[in-house]
C-alpha positions in Angstrom: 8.1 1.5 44.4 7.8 -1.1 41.7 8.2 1.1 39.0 10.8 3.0 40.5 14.5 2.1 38.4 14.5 3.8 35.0 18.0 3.6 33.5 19.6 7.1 32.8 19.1 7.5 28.9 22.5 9.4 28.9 24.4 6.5 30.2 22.5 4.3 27.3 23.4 7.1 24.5 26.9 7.0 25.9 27.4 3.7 23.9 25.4 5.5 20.7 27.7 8.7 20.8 30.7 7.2 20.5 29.3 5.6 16.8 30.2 7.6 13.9 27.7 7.0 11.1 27.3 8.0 7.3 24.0 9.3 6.6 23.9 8.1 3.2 20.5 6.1 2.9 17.6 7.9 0.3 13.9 7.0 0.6 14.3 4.4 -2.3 17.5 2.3 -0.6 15.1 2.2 2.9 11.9 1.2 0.8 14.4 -1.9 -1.1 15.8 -2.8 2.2 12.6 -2.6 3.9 11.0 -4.8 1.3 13.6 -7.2 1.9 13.3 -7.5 5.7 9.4 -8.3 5.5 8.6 -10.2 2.4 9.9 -13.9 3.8 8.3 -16.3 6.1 4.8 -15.5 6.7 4.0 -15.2 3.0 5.6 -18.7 2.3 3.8 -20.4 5.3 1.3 -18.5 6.4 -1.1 -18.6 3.4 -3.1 -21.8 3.9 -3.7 -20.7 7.7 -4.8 -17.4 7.1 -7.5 -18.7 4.3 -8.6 -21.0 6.8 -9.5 -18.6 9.2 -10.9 -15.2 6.3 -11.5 -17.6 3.1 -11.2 -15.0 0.2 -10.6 -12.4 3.0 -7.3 -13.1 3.0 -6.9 -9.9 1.0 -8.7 -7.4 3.3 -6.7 -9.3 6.4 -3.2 -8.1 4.7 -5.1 -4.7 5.0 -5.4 -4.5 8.2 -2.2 -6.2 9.5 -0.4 -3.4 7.3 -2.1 -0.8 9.0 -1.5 -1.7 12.1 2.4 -1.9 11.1 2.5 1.2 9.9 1.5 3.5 12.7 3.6 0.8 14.8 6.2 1.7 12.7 6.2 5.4 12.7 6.6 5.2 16.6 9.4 2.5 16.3 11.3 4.8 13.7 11.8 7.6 16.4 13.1 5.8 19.7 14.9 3.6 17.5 16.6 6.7 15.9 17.6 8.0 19.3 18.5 4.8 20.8 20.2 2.8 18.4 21.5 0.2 21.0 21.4 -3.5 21.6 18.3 -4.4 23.0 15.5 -3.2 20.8 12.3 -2.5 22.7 13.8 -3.6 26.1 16.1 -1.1 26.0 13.8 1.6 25.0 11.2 0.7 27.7 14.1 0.7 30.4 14.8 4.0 29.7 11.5 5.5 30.2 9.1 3.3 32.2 11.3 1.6 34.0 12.6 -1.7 35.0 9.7 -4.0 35.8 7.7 -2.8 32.6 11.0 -3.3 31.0 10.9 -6.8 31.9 8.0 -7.7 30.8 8.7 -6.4 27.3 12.2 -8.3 27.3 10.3 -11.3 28.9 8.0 -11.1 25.5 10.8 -10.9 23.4 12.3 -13.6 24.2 8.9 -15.9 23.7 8.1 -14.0 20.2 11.7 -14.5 18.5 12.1 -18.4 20.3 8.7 -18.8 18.9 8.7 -17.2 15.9 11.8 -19.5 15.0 9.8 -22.6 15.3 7.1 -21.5 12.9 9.4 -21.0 10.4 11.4 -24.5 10.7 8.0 -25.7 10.5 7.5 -23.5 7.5 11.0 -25.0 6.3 9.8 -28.3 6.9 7.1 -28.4 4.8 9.0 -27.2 1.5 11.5 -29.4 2.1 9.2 -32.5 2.1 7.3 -31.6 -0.2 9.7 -30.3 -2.8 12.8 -31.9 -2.3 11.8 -34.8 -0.8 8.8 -35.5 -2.8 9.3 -34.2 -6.1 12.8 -34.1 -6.6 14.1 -37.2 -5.0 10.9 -39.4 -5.0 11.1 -39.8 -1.1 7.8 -39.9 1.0 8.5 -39.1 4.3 6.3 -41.0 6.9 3.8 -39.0 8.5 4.8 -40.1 12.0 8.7 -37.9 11.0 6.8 -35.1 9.2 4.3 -34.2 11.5 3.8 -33.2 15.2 0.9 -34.4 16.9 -1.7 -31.7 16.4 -0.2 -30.5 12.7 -1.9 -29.7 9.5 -2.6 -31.8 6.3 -2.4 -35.9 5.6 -3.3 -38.1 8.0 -3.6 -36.5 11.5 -2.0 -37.9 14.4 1.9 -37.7 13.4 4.6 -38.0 16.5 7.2 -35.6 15.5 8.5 -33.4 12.9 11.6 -34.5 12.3 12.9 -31.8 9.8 11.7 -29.2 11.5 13.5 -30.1 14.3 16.9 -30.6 12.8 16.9 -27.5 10.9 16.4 -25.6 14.2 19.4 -27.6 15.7 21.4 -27.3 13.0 21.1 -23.3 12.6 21.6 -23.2 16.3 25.1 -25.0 16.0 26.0 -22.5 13.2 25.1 -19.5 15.4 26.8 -20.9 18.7 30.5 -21.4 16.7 29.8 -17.8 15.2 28.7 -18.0 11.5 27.4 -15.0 10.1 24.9 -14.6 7.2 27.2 -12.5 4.8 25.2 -9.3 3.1 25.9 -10.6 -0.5 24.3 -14.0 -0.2 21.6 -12.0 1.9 20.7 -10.0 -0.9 20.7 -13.1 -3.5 18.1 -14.8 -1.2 16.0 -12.0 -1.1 16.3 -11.5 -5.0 15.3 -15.3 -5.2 12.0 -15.0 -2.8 10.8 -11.5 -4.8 11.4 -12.7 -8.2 9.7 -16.4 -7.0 6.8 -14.8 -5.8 6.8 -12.2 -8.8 6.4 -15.4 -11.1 4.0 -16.8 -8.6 1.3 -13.9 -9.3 1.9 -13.7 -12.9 1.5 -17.2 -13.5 -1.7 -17.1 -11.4 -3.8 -13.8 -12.7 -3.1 -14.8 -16.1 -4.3 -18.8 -15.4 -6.8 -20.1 -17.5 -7.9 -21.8 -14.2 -8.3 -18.3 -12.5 -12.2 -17.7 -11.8 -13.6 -14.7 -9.7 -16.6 -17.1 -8.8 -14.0 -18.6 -6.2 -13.8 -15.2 -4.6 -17.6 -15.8 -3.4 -18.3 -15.6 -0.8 -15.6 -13.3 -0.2 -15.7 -12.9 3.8 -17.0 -16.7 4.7 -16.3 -16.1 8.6 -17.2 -12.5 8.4 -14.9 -9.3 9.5 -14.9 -9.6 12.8 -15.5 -13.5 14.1 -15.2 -12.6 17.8 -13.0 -11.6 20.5 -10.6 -15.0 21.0 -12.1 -16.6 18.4 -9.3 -16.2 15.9 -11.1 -16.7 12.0 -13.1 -13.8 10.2 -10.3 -11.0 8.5 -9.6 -9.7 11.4 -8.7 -12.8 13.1 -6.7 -13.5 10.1 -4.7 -10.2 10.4 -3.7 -11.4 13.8 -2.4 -13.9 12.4 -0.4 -13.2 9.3 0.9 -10.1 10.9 3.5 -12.4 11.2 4.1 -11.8 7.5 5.3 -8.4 8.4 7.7 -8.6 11.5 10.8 -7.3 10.2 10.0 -4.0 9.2 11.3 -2.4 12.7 14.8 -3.0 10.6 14.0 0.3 8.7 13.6 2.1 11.7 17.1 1.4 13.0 18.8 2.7 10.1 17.4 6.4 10.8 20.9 7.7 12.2 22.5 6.6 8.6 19.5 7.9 6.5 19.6 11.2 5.0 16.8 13.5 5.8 15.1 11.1 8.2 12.5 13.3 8.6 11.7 13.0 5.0 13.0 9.7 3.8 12.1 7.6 7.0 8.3 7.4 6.8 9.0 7.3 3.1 10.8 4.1 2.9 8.7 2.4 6.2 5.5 3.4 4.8 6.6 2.5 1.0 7.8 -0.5 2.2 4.9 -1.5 3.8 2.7 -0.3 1.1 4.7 -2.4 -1.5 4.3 -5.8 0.8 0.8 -5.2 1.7 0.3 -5.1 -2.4 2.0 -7.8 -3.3 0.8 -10.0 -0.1 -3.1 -9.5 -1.6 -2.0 -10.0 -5.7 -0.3 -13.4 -3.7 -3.4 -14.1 -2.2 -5.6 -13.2 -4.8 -3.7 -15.6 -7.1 -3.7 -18.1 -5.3 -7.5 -18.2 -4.3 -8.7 -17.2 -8.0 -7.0 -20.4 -9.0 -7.3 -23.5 -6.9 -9.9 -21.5 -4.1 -9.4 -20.8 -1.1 -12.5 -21.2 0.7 -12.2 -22.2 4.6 -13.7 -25.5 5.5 -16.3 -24.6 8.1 -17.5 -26.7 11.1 -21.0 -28.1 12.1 -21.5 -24.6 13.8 -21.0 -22.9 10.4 -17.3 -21.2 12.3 -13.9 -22.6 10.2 -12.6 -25.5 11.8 -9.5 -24.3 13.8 -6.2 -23.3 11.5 -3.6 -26.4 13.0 -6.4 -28.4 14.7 -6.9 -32.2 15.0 -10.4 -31.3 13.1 -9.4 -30.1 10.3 -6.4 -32.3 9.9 -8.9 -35.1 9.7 -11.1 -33.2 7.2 -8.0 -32.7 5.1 -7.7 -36.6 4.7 -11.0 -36.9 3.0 -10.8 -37.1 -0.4 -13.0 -34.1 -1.1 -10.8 -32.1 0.6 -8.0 -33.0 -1.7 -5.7 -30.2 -3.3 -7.5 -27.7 -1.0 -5.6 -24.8 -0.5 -6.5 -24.6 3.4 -4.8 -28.1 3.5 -1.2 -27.7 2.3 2.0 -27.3 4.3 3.7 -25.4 1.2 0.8 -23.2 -0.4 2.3 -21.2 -2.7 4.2 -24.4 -4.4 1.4 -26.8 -4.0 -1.1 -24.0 -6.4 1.8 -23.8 -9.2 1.4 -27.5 -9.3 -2.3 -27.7 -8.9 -2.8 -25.6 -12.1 0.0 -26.9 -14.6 3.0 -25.3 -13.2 4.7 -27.9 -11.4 8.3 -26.7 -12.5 8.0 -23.2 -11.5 5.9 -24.8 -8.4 9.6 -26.6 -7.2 11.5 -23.1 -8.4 9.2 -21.6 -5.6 9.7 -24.3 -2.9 13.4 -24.1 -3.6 13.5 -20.7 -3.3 11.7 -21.4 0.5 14.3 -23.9 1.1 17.1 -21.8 0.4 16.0 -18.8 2.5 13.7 -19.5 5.4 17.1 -20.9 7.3 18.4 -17.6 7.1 15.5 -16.3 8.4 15.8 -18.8 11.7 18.7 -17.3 11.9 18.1 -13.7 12.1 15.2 -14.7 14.8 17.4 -17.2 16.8 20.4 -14.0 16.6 18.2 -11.2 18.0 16.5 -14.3 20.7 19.6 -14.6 21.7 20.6 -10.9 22.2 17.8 -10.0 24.2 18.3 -12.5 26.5 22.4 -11.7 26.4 21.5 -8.1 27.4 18.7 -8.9 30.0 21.3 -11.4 31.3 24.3 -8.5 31.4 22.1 -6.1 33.0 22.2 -8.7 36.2 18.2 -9.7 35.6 19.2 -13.0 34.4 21.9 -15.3 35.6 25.5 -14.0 34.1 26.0 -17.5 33.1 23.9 -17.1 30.6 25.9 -14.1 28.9 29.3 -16.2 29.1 31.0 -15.7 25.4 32.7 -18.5 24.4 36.6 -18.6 24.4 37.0 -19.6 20.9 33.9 -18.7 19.0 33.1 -15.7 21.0 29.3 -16.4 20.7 27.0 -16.0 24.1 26.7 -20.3 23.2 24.7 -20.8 26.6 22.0 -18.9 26.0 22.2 -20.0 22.2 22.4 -23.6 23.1 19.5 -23.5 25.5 17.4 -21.5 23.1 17.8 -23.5 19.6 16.5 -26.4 22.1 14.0 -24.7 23.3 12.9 -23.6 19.5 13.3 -27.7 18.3 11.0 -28.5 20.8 8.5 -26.5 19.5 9.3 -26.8 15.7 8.8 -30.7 16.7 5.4 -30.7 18.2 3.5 -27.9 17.2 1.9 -26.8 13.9 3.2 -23.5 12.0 -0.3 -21.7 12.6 -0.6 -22.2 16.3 3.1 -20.8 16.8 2.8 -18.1 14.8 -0.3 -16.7 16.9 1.5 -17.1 19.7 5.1 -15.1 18.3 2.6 -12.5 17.4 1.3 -12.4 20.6 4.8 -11.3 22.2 4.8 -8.6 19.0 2.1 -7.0 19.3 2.4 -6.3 23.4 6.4 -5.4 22.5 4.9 -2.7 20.2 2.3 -1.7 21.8 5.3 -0.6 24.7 7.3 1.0 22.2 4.3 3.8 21.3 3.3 4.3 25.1 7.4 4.5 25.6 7.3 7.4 22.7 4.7 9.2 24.1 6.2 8.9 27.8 9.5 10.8 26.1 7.9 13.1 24.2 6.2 14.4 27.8 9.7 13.8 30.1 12.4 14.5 27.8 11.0 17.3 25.1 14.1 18.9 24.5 16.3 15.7 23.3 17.2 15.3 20.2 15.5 13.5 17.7 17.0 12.5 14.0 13.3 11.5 13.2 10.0 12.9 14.9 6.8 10.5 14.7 4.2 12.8 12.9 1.0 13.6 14.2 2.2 11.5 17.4 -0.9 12.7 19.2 -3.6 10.3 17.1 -0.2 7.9 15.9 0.5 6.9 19.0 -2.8 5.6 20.2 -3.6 4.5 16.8 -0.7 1.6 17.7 -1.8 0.9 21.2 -5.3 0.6 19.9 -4.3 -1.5 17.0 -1.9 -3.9 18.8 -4.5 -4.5 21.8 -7.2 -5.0 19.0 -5.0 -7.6 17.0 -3.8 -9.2 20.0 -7.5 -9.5 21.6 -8.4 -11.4 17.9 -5.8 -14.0 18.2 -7.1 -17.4 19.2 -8.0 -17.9 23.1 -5.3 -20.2 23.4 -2.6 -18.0 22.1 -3.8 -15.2 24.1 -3.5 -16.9 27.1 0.3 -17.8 26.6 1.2 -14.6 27.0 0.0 -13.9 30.5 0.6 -17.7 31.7 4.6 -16.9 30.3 4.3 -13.0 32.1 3.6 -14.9 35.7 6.4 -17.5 35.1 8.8 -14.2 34.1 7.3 -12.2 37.3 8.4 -14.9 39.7 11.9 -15.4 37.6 12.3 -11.3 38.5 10.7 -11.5 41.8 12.7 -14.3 42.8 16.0 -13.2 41.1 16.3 -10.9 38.9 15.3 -7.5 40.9 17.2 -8.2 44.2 20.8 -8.8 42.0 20.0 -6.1 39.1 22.8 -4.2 38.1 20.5 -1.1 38.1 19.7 -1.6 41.7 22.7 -2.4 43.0 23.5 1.5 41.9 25.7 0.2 38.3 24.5 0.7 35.0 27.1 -0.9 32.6 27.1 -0.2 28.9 28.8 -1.9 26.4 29.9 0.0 23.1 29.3 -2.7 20.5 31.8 -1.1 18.3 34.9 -1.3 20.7 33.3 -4.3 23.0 34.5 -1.4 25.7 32.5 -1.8 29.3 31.4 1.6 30.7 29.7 1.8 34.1 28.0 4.5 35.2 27.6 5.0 38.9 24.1 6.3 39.6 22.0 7.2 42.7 19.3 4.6 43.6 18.1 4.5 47.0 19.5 0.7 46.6 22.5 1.9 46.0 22.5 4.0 49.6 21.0 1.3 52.0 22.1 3.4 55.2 19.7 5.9 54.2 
């Protein structure tokens, strides 16, 4: 049977038990921390791609990618609560639909947070050339270095994108000899990005250049362009749900939080309420100002978001200052309507904390692939720790490579559809995983229950498929062409020299760094039956 090796959920709440936490969190810390998990990349970089696909729609797009992350995040708030191990959604899917499934949800990781780490060194790239290159130290840089092939704005047809690509190297090498981001200088960067983009929609509403006409026609491409078509809101929602990956960080503090019942879905759904908010006053801004109007293709459909099309359309001079156009959207509207100043505040503000988000996304990249790696469905060379730094710097090296390459070639809209891609099937598998222990395991404990689980649950499988099926054809496809490549990987190697099937489950208590194995009774494990 395919689906036959589900790791024992004791022998994974072994590692959880032996964890004595504090539950000292209220509904207000979880909505500030929550807040500070999503508001980041997708908001910075993600602006000009989204009004290329929705136009003025923007607004109603942030709508419906909150949505969707909300019921996701109910469901995520309760396995994570009673699983609170390395792993994430691997973990939770090994533990209640098996291996293989388990696979393929690890397997999707790996591409979301690998892929997800180029878009934002593209992101990166863009505010650095354009505000510190360009309007602090005068410096042009070529559009062959500052450009992949296929990317947005200038003259299409660069070669690479140089920055990009050396920020992704160069936070690699910082994670493989072990620095750490420390919490402090965590929490300043997130008080620079709130109170930057704070500025950003004051300055805006209030403009004198801000003119509700540019709000007409408000949904240019329509609601719903299409299945694979990518543009109208909802195509746009697939794509800046990017803008919200991070709130699944609330969910895991539900064993410190007190009250989870209570203050959980208070601080996700706060959280989420506060950044869908501020995401459409962001948008709204920027639009009423400068517009934001998509610029459409003989067909009457938006020219793709990232395309060699509308790179070439974004040369012409009427295209000029167009907010579809610019690799740093939120900066390049400041300067547009007088602001130029608080414009560079903003892209410093980028500059000094998108790195930190590569980081986070390159750590838990990483981790997955450590833990798919320790559980034997990988090669355990790729979990060695390294003597000195006592980083997994295999699997780091090989990844922050892998992430350059991308970051060099590829434009920040195309890799963002395709992170999301990996997101939206990961939690999608996370609400069927829910449901699945709700039925096999009733009596477990639970420090937070998903309300109304019944109409919850499928609300997120229906939501994720629906986002996933309005993503671009080409980034739908990468999902199943990378789920073949990973079913011949665990075909070929990874389900004859599992740990699991060899009759082994071993834990590791990431407080102590103990090993645990728990012998268990697999018909692998008994072949003279």
């Amino acid at each position: 049977m395919i689906l036959d090796r589900v790791k024992p959920l004791d022998a994974i709440l072994a590692t959880a038990e032996k964890k004595s936490l504090h539950r000292s969190l209220g509904a207000f810390q979880l909505m500030l921390f929550g807040i500070g998990c999503i508001i980041g990349t997708g908001i910075f970089v993600l602006t000009a791609a989204g009004a290329q696909k929705a136009g003025p729609g923007l607004m109603l797009a942030f709508v419906i990618a909150g949505l969707v992350c909300i019921v996701a995040a109910l469901c995520y708030a309760e396995i994570a609560a009673m699983i609170p191990v390395a792993g994430s959604a691997y973990t939770y899917s090994y533990a209640t639909m098996g291996e293989f499934l388990a696979w393929t949800v690890g397997w999707a990781l790996v591409l979301e947070y690998a892929i997800a780490a180029s878009a934002v060194s593209v992101g990166w790239s863009g505010y650095f050339s354009g505000t510190i290159l360009n309007e602090f130290l005068g410096i042009t840089l070529p559009q062959w270095l500052a450009a992949g092939p296929l990317a947005l704005g200038g003259e299409p047809g660069g070669f690479i994108n140089l920055p990009a690509m050396v920020i992704a190297l160069l936070v690699t090498w910082l994670l493989m000899i072990g620095t750490s981001e420390s919490a402090k200088v965590n929490a300043v960067l997130v008080a620079i990005k709130v109170t930057a983009l704070t500025l950003f929609i004051g300055l805006t509403l209030t403009s004198a250049y801000f003119d509700p006409d540019r709000f007409n026609p408000f949904l240019p491409a329509g609601v719903f362009g299409g299945f694979g078509t990518g543009v109208g809101a909802v195509g746009a929602a697939a794509t800046i749900f990017f803008a919200y990956v991070g709130f699944d960080a609330v969910s895991t503090a539900a064993e410190e939080t007190k009250n989870p019942q209570r203050n959980v879905p208070i601080g996700l759904v706060g959280s989420l309420l506060f950044c869908t908010v501020f995401y459409i006053l962001v948008a709204a801004g920027a639009i009423g100002t400068i517009g934001g109007q998509p610029i459409m293709g003989p067909n009457g459909v938006p020219f793709p978001a990232g395309s060699e099309e509308l790179a070439r359309q974004c040369a012409m001079a009427q295209y000029s200052g167009a907010l579809v156009c610019s690799d740093e959207a939120l900066a390049h509207v400041l300067r547009e309507i007088g602001f130029s100043g608080i414009g560079n505040v903003l892209g410093i503000a980028a500059f000094l904390a998108l790195p930190s988000v590569i980081l986070v996304l390159l750590f838990a990249q990483t981790r997955i692939f450590f833990v798919m790696s320790r559980d034997g469905l990988l090669p355990e060379g790729l979990s060695k720790v390294h003597p000195k730094w006592k980083t997994p710097y295999v699997v780091t090296a090989i990844t922050g490579v892998i992430v350059a390459i991308g970051a060099a070639f590829f434009p920040v809209g195309q890799l963002a559809d395709i992170a999301n891609a990996g997101t939206l099937y990961a939690f999608l598998m996370v609400a069927v995983a829910v449901m699945l222990l709700r039925k096999s395991d009733p009596t477990r404990q639970r420090a937070f229950r998903t309300p109304a689980l019944w109409l919850v649950g499928p609300l997120t499988i229906f939501g994720c498929a629906f986002l996933f099926l309005n993503l671009p054809f080409e980034a739908m496809m990468v999902l199943p062409i990378w789920s073949a490549i990973g079913l011949l990987v665990y075909f070929g190697y990874g389900r004859s020299r599992s740990h699991l099937g060899r009759g082994v489950v071993e834990v590791v208590d990431e407080i102590g760094g103990q090993d645990h194995d728990f012998p268990i009774d697999t018909p692998e494990s008994h072949p003279d039956r």
